[in-house]
C-alpha positions as CSV (number, residue, x, y, z in Angstrom):
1,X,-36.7,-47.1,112.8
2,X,-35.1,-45.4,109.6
3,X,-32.2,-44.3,108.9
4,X,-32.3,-40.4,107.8
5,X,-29.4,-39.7,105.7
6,X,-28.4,-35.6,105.8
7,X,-27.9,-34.4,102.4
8,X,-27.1,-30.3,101.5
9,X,-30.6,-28.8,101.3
10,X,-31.1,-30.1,105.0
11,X,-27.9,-29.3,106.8
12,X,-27.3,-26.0,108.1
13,X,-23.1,-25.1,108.1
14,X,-22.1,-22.8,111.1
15,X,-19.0,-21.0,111.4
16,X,-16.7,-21.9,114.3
17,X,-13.2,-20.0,115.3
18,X,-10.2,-22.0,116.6
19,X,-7.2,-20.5,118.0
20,X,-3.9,-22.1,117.1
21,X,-2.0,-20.4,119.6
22,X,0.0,-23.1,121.3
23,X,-1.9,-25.9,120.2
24,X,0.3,-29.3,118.4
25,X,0.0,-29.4,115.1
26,X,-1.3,-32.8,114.6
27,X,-4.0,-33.3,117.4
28,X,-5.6,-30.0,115.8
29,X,-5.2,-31.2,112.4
30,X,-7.0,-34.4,113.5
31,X,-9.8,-31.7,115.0
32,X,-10.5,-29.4,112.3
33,X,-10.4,-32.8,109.6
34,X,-13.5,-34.1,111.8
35,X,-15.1,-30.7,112.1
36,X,-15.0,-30.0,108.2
37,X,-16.5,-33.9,107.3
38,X,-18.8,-33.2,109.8
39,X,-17.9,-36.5,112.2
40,X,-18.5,-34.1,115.3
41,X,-22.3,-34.4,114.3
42,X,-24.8,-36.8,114.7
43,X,-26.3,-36.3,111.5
44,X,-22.7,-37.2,110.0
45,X,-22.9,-38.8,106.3
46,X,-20.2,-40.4,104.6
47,X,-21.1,-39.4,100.9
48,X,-22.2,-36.1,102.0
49,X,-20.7,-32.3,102.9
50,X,-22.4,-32.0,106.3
51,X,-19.1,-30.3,107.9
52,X,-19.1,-26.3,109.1
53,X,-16.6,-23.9,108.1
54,X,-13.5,-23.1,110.3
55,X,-11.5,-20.1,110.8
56,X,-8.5,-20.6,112.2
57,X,-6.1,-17.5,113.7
58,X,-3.2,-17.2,115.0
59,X,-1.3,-19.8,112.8
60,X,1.9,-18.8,113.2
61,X,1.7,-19.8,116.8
62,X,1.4,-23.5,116.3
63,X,3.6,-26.0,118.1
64,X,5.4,-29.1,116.7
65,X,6.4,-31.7,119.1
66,X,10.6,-32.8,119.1
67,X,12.8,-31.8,116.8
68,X,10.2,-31.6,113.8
69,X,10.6,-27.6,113.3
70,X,14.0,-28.0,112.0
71,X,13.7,-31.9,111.0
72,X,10.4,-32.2,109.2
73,X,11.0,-30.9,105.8
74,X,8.5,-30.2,102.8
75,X,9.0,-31.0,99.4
76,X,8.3,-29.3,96.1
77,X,8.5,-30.3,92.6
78,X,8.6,-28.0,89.8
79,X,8.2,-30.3,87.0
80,X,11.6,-30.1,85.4
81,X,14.3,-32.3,86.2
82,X,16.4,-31.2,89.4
83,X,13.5,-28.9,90.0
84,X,12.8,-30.5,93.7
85,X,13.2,-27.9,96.8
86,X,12.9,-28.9,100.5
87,X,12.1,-26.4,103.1
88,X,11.6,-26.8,106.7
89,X,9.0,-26.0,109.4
90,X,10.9,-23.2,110.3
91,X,11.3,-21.7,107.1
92,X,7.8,-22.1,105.8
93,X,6.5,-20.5,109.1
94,X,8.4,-17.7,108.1
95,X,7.3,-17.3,104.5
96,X,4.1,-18.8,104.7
97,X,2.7,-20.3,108.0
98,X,-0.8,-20.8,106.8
99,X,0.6,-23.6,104.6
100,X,1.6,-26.1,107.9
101,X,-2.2,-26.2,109.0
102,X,-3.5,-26.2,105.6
103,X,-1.2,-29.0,104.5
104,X,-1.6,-31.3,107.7
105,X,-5.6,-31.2,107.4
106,X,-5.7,-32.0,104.0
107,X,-3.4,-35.3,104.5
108,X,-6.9,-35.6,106.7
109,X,-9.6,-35.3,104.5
110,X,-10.3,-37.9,101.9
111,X,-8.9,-37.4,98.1
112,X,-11.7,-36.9,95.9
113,X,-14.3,-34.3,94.9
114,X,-15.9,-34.2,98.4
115,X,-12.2,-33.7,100.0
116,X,-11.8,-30.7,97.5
117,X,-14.9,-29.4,98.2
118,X,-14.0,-29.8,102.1
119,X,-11.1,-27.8,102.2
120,X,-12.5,-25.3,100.8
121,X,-14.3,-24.5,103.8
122,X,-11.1,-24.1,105.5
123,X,-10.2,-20.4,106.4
124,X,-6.6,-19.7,107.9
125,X,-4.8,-16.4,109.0
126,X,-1.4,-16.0,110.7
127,X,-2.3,-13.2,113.2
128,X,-4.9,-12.6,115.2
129,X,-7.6,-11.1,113.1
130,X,-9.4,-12.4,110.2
131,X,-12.4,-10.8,107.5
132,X,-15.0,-13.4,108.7
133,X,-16.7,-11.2,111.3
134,X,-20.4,-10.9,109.4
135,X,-20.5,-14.7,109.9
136,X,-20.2,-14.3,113.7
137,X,-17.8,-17.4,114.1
138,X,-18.5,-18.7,117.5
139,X,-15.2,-19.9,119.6
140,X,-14.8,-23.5,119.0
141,X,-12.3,-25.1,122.0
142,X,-10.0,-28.0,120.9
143,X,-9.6,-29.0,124.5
């Protein structure tokens, strides 16, 4: 028997839409991580991009278990001494709610050139629409 090892040329990437609405942030981090490596797949290669590309909506919606939307707290750094700013859930899902997925999958993927190149397939709006309709995502359940 021989082991067939998927490489770019072979693996076809589909497009799959997940709906964030009321789902915990972490167990659909975990998710969308395995989706975009591909781990979901039976042709699943380490050293290899065999993942799909994801389009998540409704962002905004996301739920935190606890106290973590006014505990959890993320942290900036501008460079320049006493240039470090914290702000919480709360306030990033105000200004910027995309950021809470984004920044939870990527603690995910692994921290090289093929973890780059992962996230990149990562596509994530706050409401309910999104531009990727000539794709035709199909519904992807977390469930």
């Amino acid at each position: 028997m021989k082991t067939t090892l998927a490489t770019t040329t072979t693996h076809k990437k589909k497009w799959l839409l997940i709906d964030a609405k009321g789902e915990v942030l972490g167990r659909l981090a975990v998710k969308v991580a395995n989706i975009l490596r591909g781990r979901n797949k039976p042709t699943y290669t380490p050293h290899a991009d065999t993942g799909d590309y994801v389009v998540i909506i409704n962002a905004e919606k996301v739920k935190l278990t606890g106290r973590k939307e006014n505990d959890k707290r993320y942290m900036f750094y501008s460079g320049w001494m006493g240039g470090e700013s914290y702000k919480s859930v709360a306030q990033m899902r105000e200004s910027k709610p995309e950021f809470i997925i984004e920044h939870a999958v990527k603690g995910m993927l692994p921290r090289n050139r093929l973890g780059r190149q992962m996230i990149k397939k990562l596509k994530i709006h706050a409401g309910s629409e999104h531009p990727y309709e000539a794709q035709q995502p199909k519904a992807y359940s977390i469930k």
